[in-house]
C-alpha positions in Angstrom: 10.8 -24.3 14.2 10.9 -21.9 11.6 9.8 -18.7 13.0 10.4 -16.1 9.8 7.3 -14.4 7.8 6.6 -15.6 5.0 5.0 -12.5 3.2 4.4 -13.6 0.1 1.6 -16.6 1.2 -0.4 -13.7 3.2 -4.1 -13.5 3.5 -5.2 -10.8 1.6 -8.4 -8.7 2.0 -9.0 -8.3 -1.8 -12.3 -7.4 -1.0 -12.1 -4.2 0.7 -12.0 -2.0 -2.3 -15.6 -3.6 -3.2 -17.0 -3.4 0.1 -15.7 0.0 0.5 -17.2 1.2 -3.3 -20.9 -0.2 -1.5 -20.8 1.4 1.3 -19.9 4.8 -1.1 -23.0 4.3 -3.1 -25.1 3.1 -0.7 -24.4 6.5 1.7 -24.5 8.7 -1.5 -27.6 7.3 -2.5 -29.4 7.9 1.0 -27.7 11.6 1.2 -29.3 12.4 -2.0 -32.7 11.0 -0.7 -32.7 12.6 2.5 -31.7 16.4 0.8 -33.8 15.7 -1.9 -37.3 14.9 0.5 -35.9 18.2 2.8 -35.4 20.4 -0.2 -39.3 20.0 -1.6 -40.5 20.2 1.5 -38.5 23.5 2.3 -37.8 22.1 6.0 -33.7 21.8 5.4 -32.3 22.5 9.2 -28.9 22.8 11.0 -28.7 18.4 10.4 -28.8 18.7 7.1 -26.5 21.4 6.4 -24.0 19.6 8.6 -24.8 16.5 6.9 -23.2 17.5 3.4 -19.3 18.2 5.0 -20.0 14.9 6.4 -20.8 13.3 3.7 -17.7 14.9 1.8 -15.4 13.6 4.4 -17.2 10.3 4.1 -16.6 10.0 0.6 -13.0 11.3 1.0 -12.0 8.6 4.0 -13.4 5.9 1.9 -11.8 6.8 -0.9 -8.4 6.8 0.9 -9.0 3.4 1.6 -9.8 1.8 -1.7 -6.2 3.2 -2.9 -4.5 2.3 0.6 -6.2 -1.3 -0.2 -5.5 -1.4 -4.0 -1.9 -0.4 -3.0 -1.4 -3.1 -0.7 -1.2 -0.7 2.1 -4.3 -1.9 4.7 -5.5 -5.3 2.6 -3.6 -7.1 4.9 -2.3 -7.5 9.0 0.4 -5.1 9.9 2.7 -7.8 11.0 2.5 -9.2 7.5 3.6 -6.0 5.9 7.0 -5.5 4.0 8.9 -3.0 6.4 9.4 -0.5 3.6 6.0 0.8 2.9 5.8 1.7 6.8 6.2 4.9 6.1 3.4 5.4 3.5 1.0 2.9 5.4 1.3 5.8 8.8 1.5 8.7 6.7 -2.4 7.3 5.3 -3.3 6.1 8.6 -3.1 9.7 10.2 -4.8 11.4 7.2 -7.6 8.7 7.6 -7.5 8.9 11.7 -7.9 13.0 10.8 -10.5 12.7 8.3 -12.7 10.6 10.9 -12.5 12.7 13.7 -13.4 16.0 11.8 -16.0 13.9 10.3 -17.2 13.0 14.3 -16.7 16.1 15.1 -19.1 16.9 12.6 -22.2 14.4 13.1 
């Protein structure tokens, strides 16, 4: 029994960067609506001032993954990763694990 990866016939997820451009629009869209309704009716509170670095954030981690899909960096499972772009696939994990907690921290 042949026990070696094969990581050329992986499964990829080339549907992340899509899913991920959605959810983008779909946040941005309901941001913009929620400000919008707060700002004619002159009622904006402490929510939605904290709601725009959130959003930023948002847009920022997202981001981060559609190039860390579109380089081949999270469209697949670790295990099935070429050893050599460890480095770069933890070095955009922690900026992604930072940018979600300050984003908690946040909402």
């Amino acid at each position: 029994m042949d026990l070696r990866l094969d990581r050329d016939r992986v499964v990829r997820r080339e549907w992340l960067p899509l899913f991920a451009i959605f959810c983008m629009s779909v946040v941005s869209l309901l941001v913009v609506l929620r400000l919008a309704l707060r700002a004619t009716s002159r009622t904006l509170g402490l929510d939605d001032v904290l709601l725009l670095p959130s959003w930023i954030i948002f847009i920022a981690f997202a981001s981060i993954a559609v190039f860390a899909s579109k380089a081949g960096l999270i469209d697949r499972h670790t295990q099935d990763m070429q050893p050599s772009s460890f480095p770069i696939f933890a070095l955009v994990s922690v900026g992604d694990l930072l940018l979600l907690n300050s984003n908690l921290a946040l909402t």
